[in-house]
matplotlib code that plots the C-alpha trace (Angstrom):
import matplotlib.pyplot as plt

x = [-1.6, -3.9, -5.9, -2.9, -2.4, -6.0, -5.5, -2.8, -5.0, -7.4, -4.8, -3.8, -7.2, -7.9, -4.3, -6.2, -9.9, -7.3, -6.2, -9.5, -11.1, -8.5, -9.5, -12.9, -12.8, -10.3, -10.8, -12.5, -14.5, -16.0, -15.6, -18.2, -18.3, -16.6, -19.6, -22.1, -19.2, -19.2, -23.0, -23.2, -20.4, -21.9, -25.4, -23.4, -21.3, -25.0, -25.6, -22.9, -25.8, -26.2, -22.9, -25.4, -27.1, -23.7, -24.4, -26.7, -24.3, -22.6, -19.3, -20.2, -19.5, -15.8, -15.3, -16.7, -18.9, -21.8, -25.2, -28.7, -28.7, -26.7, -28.3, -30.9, -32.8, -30.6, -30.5, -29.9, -26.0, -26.2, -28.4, -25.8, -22.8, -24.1, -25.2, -21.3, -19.9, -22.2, -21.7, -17.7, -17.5, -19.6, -17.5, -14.1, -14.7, -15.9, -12.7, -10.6, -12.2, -11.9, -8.3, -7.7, -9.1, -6.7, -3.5, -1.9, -3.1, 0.4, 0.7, -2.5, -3.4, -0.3, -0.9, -4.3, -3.6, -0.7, -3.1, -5.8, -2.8, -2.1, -5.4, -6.8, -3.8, -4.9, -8.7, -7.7, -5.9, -8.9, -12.0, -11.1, -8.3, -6.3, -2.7, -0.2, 3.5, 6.6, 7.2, 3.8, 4.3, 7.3, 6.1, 3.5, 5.7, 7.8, 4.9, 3.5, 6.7, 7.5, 3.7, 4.2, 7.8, 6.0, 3.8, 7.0, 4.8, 3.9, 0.2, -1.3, -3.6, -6.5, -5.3, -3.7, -6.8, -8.8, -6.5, -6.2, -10.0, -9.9, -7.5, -9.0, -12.2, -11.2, -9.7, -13.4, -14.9, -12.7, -12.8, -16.2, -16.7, -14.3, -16.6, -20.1, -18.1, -17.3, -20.8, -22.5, -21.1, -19.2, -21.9, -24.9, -22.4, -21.4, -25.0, -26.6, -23.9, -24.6, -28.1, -27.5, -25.2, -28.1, -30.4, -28.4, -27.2, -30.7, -31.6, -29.4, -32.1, -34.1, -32.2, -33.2, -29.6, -28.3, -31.1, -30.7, -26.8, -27.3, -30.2, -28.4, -24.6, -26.8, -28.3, -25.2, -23.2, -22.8, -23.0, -19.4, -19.3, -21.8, -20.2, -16.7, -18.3, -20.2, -16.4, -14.8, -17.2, -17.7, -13.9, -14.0, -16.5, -14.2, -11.5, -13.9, -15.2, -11.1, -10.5, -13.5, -13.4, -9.3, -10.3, -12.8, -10.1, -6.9, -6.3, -8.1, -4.4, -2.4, -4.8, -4.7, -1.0, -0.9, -2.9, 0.9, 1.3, -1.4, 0.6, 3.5, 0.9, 0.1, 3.4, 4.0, 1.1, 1.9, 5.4, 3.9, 1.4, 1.4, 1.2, -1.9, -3.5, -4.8, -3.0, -5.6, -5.4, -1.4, 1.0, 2.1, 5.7, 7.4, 11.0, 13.7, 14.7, 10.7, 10.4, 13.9, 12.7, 9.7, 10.9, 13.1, 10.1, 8.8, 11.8, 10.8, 7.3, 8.2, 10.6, 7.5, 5.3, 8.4, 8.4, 5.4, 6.1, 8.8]
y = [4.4, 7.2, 6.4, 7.1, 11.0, 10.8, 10.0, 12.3, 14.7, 14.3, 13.7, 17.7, 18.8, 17.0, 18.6, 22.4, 20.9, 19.8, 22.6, 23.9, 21.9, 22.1, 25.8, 25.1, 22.8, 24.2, 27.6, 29.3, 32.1, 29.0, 26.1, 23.3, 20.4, 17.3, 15.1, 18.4, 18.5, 15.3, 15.3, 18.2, 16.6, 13.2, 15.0, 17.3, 14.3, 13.1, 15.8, 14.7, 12.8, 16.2, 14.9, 12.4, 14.9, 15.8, 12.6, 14.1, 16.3, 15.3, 13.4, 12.5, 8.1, 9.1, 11.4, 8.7, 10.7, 8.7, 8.6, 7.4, 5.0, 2.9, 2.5, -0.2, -0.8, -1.7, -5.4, -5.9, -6.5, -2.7, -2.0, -3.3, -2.0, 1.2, 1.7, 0.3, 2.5, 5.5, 4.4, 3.7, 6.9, 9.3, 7.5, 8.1, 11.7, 12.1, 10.6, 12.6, 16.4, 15.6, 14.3, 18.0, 19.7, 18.9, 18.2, 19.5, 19.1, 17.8, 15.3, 13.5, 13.2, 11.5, 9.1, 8.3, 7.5, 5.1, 3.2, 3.3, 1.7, -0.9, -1.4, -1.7, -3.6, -6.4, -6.0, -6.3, -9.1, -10.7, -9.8, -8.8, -11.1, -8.7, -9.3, -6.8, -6.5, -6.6, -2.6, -2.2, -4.1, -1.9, 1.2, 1.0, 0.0, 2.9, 5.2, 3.9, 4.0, 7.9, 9.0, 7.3, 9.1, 12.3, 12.0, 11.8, 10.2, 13.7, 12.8, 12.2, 8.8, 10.1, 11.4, 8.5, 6.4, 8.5, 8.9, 5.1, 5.0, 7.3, 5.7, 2.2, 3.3, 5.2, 2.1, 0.1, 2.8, 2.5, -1.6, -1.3, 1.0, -1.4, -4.3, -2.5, -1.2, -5.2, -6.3, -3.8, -1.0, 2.2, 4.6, 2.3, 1.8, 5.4, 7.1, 4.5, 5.0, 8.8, 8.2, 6.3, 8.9, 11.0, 8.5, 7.6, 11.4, 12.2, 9.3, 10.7, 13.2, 10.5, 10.8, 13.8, 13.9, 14.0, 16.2, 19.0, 18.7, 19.6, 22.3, 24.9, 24.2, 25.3, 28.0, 29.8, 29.3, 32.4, 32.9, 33.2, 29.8, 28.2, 29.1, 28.3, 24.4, 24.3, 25.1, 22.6, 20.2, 21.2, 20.3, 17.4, 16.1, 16.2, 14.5, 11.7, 11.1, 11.3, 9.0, 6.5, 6.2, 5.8, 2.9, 1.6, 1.5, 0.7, -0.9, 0.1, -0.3, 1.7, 4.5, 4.8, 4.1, 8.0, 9.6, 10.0, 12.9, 14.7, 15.4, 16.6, 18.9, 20.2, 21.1, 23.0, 24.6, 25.6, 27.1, 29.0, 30.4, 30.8, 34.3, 34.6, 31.3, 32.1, 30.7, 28.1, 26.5, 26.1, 24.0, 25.1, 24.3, 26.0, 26.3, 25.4, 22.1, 21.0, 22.1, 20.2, 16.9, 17.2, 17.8, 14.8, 12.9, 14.1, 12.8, 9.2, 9.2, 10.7, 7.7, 5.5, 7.0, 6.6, 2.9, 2.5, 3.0, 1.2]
z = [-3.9, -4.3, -1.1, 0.9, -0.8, 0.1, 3.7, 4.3, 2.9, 5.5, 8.1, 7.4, 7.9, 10.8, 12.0, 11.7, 13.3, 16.4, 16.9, 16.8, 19.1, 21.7, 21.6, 22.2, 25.0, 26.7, 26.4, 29.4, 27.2, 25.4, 27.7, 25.9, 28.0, 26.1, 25.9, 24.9, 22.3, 20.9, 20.7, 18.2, 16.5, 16.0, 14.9, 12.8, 11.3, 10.0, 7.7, 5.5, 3.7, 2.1, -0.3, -2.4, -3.2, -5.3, -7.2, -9.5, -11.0, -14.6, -13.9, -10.9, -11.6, -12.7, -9.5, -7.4, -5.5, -3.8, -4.9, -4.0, -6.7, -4.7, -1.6, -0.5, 2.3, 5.0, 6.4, 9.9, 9.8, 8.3, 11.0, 13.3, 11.9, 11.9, 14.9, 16.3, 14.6, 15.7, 19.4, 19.3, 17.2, 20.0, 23.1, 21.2, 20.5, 24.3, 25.6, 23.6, 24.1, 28.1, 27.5, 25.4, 27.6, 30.4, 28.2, 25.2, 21.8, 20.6, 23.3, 23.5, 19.4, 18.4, 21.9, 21.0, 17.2, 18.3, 20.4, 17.5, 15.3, 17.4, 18.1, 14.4, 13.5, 16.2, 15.6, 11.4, 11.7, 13.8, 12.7, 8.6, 8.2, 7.1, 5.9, 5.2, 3.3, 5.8, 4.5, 5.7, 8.6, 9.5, 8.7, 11.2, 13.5, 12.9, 13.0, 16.4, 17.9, 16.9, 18.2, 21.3, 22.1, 21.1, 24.3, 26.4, 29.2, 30.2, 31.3, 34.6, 35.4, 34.3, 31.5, 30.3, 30.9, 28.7, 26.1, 25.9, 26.0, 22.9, 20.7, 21.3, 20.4, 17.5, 16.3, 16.8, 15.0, 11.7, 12.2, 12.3, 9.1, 7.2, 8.3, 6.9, 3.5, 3.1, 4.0, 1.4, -0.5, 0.2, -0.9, 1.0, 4.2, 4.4, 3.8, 6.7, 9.5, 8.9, 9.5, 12.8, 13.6, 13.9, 15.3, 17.9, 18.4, 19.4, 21.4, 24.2, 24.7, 25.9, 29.2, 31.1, 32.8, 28.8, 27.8, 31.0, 29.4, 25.9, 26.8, 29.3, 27.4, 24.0, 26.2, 27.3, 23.8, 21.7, 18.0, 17.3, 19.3, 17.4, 14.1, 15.2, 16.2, 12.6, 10.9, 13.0, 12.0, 8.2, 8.2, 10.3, 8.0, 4.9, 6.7, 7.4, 4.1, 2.7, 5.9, 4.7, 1.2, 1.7, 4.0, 1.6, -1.1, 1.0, 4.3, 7.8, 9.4, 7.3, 7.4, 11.0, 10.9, 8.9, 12.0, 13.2, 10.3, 12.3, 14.8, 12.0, 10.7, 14.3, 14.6, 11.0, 12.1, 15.4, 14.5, 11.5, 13.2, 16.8, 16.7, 15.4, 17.5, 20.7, 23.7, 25.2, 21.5, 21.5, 23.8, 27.0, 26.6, 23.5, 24.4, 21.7, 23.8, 23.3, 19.9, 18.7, 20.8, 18.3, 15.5, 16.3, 16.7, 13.6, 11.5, 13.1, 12.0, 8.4, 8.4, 9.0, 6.4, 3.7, 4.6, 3.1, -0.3, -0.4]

ax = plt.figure().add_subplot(projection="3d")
ax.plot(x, y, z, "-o")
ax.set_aspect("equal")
plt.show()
C-alpha cells in the first residue's frame, strides 16, 4: 500500500499549489489569463526530465528514481499516448484555472475530482479492464459522494460546465498515462509524455491568436509573478511524479478517488492559516455554519479513504 501514502502525499501538495493558483488567477494584481496559465504550466511540467538526470547518483535502482537507461526510441503507440496525454492534460488545466478564477478554490477542486473519479472508474473499467475489491469499490463511492456535497451546487452554468469539462479531462489524462506505463515502462512512458508536453506546449505558438496571448500576458508579468508561477509549478511537478509513479504501481481509480483529500488539505490549510493568506486566494464564505458543513463533509470523505484499507 505504499503507492497510496504516496498519493496522499501528493494529494497534500497539490492542496498548497491550489491554493496557489487560485491566487494567481484570480487575483487582480496578477490576473494571468487561464489558458496563458496552463501554457507555462504544461511547458514547465516538461522540465521534469531534469529528474533522470538523478539516475546517475548511487542508490538510485533501490530508490526507484528514473533513468536514461531505460528509455528507447519511442514507437508510435508512445508517440500517441503521449501526445493524448499532453493535449487532455493542457485542456484540463485550462478548464479548471477559468473555473477558479470565478469560484472558490474549495468548491470547484473537490467537484472536478469527483467527476475525474467517476470518470476514470468508467474509462478503467473500459479501456484497462480494470477490476477492483468491493472495499475499493465502496470507498470510491464514498469519496465521490462527500466531494460532490462539498460543492453544495453553489456554481452558476458556466461554471458548472467547466468544472465538468475539467474533471473529465483530468480523468483522460490519468487513463491515458496508465495506458502508455502498460504499453512500455514507467521511466520510458513518463520521460516521453514530458517531452510532448513540451512539443506540444510550443506548438500553440504556431497560432498567431495563441502566440499574441502568451507574448503581451509575459510582457506585463512581474518578477515576483514569475517566481510565484515557477513555485507553483516546482510543486505541482512533485505531486505529479508522486501521482504517476502511484498510478504506475497501484490503480488509476483509486488514485483519483484520493483527489477528495485535497480538498481536506485545503481546508486544514485554510483554517491554519488564513491570516497570513491573502484574501483573493481564500473562500468567500467563512462563517462557522460553512466551516462546520465542511468539516462534515470532510468526515465523509475520510470515511471513504478508511474504506480502502479495509
Amino acid at each position: 500500500m505504499a503507492w497510496i501514502l504516496l498519493a496522499t502525499t501528493g494529494q497534500f501538495i497539490n492542496a498548497v499549489v491550489a491554493i496557489i493558483d487560485k491566487y494567481i488567477v484570480s487575483d487582480q494584481k496578477v490576473s494571468i489569463r487561464p489558458f496563458v496559465y496552463a501554457f507555462y504550466s504544461c511547458l514547465l511540467t516538461g522540465a521534469w526530465v531534469a529528474v533522470y538526470l538523478l539516475g546517475f547518483l548511487p542508490m538510485s535502482d533501490v530508490l526507484h528514481i528514473p533513468t536514461y537507461k531505460n528509455v528507447q526510441a519511442p514507437t508510435l503507440i508512445v508517440v500517441s499516448l503521449s501526445l493524448l496525454a499532453a493535449y487532455t492534460f493542457f485542456m484540463a488545466l485550462v478548464s479548471m484555472y477559468d473555473a477558479l478564477r470565478q469560484a472558490d478554490a474549495s468548491d470547484v477542486m473537490p467537484v472536478i475530482g469527483a467527476v475525474s473519479v467517476l470518470a476514470s472508474f468508467g474509462m478503467s473499467y473500459y479501456f484497462l479492464d480494470s477490476r477492483l475489491s468491493q472495499n475499493f469499490i465502496i470507498g470510491i463511492i464514498v469519496l465521490s459522494f462527500g466531494t460532490f456535497l462539498v460543492s453544495h451546487t453553489r456554481f452558476n452554468y458556466k461554471v458548472t460546465l467547466i468544472t465538468l469539462h475539467s474533471g473529465i479531462f483530468f480523468a483522460f489524462h490519468y487513463i491515458t498515462m496508465k495506458g502508455l506505463f502498460q504499453e512500455t515502462s514507467f521511466d520510458d512512458g513518463f520521460f516521453w509524455s514530458r517531452i510532448a508536453f513540451v512539443g506540444f506546449t510550443l506548438s500553440l505558438l504556431m497560432v498567431p491568436a495563441y502566440l499574441d496571448k502568451v507574448r503581451n500576458q509575459t510582457t506585463n508579468t512581474t518578477k515576483n509573478t514569475g517566481f510565484l508561477i515557477l513555485l507553483a509549478k516546482i510543486l505541482a511537478g512533485v505531486a505529479a511524479f508522486m501521482l504517476l509513479k502511484a498510478t504506475d504501481w497501484g490503480d488509476v481509480t483509486v488514485v483519483q478517488a484520493l483527489d477528495g483529500l485535497k480538498y481536506v488539505f485545503i481546508i486544514i490549510i485554510a483554517v491554519l492559516f488564513a491570516k497570513f493568506l491573502p484574501k483573493s486566494a481564500t473562500d468567500k464564505q467563512s462563517d462557522r455554519k460553512v466551516i462546520a458543513r465542511k468539516l462534515l463533509y470532510v468526515v465523509i470523505i475520510t470515511i471513504g479513504f478508511v474504506v480502502l484499507f479495509l
